[in-house]
C-alpha positions as CSV (number, residue, x, y, z in Angstrom):
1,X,6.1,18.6,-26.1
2,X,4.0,15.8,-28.3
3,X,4.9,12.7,-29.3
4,X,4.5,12.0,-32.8
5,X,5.1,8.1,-33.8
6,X,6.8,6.5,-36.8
7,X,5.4,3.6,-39.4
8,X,2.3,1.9,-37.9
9,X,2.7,2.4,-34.1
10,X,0.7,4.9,-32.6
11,X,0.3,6.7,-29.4
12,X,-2.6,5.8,-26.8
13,X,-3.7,7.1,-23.3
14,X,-5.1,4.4,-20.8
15,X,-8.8,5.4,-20.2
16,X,-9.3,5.6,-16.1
17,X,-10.3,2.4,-14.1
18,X,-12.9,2.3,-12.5
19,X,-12.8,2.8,-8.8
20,X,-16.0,0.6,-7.6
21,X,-17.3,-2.3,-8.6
22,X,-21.0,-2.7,-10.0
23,X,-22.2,-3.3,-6.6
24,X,-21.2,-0.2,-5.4
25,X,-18.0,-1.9,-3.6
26,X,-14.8,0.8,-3.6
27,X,-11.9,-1.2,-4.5
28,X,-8.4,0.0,-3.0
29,X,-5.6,0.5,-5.8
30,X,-3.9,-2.5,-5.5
31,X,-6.8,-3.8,-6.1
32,X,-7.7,-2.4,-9.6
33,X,-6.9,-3.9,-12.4
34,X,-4.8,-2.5,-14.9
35,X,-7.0,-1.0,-17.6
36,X,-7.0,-2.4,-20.8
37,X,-9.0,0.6,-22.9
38,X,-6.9,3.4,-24.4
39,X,-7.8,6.2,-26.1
40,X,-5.9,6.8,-29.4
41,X,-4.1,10.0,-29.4
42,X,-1.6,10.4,-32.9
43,X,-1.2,7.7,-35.3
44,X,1.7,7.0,-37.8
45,X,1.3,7.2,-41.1
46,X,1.8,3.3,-41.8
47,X,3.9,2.7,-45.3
48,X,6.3,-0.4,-46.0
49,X,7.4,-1.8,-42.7
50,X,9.2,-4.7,-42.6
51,X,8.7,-5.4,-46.3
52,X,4.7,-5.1,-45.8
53,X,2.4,-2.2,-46.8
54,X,0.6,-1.3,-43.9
55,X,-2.7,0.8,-43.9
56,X,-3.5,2.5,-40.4
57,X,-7.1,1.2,-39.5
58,X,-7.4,3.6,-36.4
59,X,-7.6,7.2,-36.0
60,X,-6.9,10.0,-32.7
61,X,-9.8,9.7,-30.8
62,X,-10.7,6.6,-31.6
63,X,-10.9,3.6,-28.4
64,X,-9.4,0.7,-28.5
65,X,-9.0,-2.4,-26.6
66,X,-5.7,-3.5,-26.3
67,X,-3.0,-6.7,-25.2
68,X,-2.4,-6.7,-21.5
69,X,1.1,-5.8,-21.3
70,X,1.5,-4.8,-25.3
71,X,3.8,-1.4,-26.0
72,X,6.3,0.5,-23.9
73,X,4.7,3.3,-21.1
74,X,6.1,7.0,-21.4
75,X,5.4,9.7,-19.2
76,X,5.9,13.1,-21.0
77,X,4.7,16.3,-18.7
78,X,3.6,14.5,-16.7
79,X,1.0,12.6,-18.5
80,X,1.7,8.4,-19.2
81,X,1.3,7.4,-22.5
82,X,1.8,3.8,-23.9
83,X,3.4,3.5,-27.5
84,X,2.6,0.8,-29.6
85,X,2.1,-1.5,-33.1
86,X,-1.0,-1.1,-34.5
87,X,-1.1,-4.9,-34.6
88,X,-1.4,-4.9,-30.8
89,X,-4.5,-3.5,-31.0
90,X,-7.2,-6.1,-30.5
91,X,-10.3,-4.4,-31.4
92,X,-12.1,-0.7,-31.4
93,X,-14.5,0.0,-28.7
94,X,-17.8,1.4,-30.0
């Protein structure tokens, strides 16, 4: 099955944590923190939302930095994804 969004939202998948720290601690899961990169995998293709033209800045494959608790999580065979605005995106990781 894939997930194929609507307007300007678009689909992500949370890039893993890291599981020790830089000075070579291992951190348990609790105490990971929840990640905050995604990697872009479909975007809409934007239009009049909300009375607005929007143009979709981001593409799949693309990584992105997003709001702490933006979107609403999915799991779809098996696999979480989160689905959100394109406006929640804060920035695009290079």
């Amino acid at each position: 099955m894939t997930i194929k969004p609507l307007a300007d939202r678009v689909v992500t998948k949370m890039v893993e944590a890291e599981e020790t720290t830089k000075s070579g601690i291992i951190l348990a899961g609790s105490a990971k923190e929840k990640p905050q990169i995604a990697e872009i995998v479909a975007v809409g293709p934007g239009g009049v939302v909300d009375g607005k033209e929007v143009t979709m800045y981001v593409k799949a494959g693309d990584k992105v930095l997003l709001s702490k608790y933006s979107g609403t999580e999915v799991k779809v065979d098996g696999v979480e994804y989160t689905i959100l605005r394109q406006s929640d995106i804060l920035a695009v990781v290079e």
